[in-house]
C-alpha positions, -999 to +999 in steps of 0.1 A: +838-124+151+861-103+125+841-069+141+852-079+178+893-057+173+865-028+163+854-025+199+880-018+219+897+005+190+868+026+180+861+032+226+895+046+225+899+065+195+866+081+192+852+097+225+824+111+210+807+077+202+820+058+235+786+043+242+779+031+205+811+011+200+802-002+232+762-011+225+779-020+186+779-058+197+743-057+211+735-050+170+750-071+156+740-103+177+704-089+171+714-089+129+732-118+128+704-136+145+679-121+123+702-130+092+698-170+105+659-166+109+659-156+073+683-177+056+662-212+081+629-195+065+648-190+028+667-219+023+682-206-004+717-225-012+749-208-021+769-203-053+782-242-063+755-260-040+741-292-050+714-283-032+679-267-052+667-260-019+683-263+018+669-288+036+655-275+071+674-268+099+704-268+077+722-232+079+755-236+066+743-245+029+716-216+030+730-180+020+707-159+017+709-132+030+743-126+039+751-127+073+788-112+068+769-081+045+743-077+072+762-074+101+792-052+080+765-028+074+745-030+105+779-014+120+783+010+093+744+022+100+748+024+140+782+039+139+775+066+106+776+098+127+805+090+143+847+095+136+849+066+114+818+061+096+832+063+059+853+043+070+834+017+088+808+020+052+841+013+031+846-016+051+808-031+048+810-032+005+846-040+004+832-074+028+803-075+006+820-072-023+845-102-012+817-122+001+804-124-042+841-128-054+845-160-036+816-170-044+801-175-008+773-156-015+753-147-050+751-108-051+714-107-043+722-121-013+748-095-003+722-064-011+697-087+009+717-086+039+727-050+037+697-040+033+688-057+061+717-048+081+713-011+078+674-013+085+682-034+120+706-002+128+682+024+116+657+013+135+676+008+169+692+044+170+652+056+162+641+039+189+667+047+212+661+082+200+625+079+210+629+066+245+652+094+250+630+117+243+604+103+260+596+126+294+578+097+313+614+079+315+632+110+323+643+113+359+621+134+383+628+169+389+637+179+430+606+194+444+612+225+452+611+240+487+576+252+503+571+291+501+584+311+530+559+334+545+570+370+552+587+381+582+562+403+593+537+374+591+557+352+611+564+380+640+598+395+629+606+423+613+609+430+577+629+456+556+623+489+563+615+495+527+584+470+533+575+486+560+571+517+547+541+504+520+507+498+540+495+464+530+459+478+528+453+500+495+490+502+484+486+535+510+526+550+515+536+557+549+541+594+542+505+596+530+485+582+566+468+605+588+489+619+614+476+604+641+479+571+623+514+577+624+517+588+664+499+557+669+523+533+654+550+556+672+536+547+706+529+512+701+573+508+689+590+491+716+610+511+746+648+496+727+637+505+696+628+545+709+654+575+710+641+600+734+652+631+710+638+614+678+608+605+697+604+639+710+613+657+676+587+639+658+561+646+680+570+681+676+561+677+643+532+659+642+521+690+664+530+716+639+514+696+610+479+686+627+479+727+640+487+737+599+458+712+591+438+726+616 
């Protein structure tokens, strides 16, 4: 438990990797539990054993691989892109480095466990990596809202721009026949009507069907 002070130090100090100091204890349960599977399969004594070979079910005798190394650099591989990861990858050799010096561990068993270690890590962050890119667990987008139909089509009345463009052939209002035009005059509604305008427009829809003429 010497990597449990990282935790609440590493939240703090470096924002950017909140959420991997937190998930750092999830590793290295998940190394240090792979360490003991290998060193019960092993059984591999330590430095100064009498022991040729660990007896089973015996995991205090059995060193290799190094559970210290592993779980050192387990940390150091989840936490390398963040604030302090040359720091955190000092800290893993100067661990492993101690771990051979007092002869707890042979130095095979130290690169064992850090390759191990860093392999656990590097294969977490790629599969976190991959269900985060994975659409299918992505949250569903909003539908988006049914289309509205124009306002001519629902009775109103639409811009006067829109009005002005016939909606059969793309045919501009200026361009009808003039007794198109008179019709749609006399079917507008009584508010809608000025008696001048009304009476000045038919004036020249006179003038313009007698110069057609």
């Amino acid at each position: 438990m010497w990597w449990a002070p990282l935790v609440p130090l590493g939240f703090f100090a470096d924002r950017g990797s909140r959420w991997r100091w937190l998930a750092m204890p999830g590793v290295v349960i998940l190394t240090a539990l792979t360490s003991s599977v290998g060193k019960l399969a092993i059984r591999r004594p330590r430095p100064g054993s009498t022991y040729r070979v660990v007896p089973w079910g015996r995991l205090s005798p059995a060193g290799f691989p190094s559970t210290h190394s592993a779980c050192a650099f387990a940390i150091a591989g989840w936490l390398r892109a963040s604030r302090y990861g040359r720091w955190l990858h000092g800290l893993a050799v100067l661990i492993g480095c101690s771990r051979v010096r007092c002869r707890a561990h042979h130095s095979v068993d130290v690169a064992a466990g850090a390759i191990l270690g860093y392999g656990i890590a590097w294969q977490i962050d790629k599969t976190w990596s991959r269900l985060r890119a994975d659409p299918t667990l992505r949250p569903a987008a909003p539908a988006l809202p049914p289309p509205v139909a124009p306002r001519e089509e629902r009775g109103g009345r639409s811009h006067p721009q829109v009005r002005r463009v016939a909606h059969r052939g793309g045919v501009g209002e200026a361009d009808r026949p003039h007794s198109l035009r008179r019709h749609r005059l006399a079917q507008r509604p009584d508010r809608h009507r000025n008696p001048l305008a009304v009476a000045a427009a038919e004036q020249l829809l006179e003038v313009g069907d007698a110069e057609l003429s």
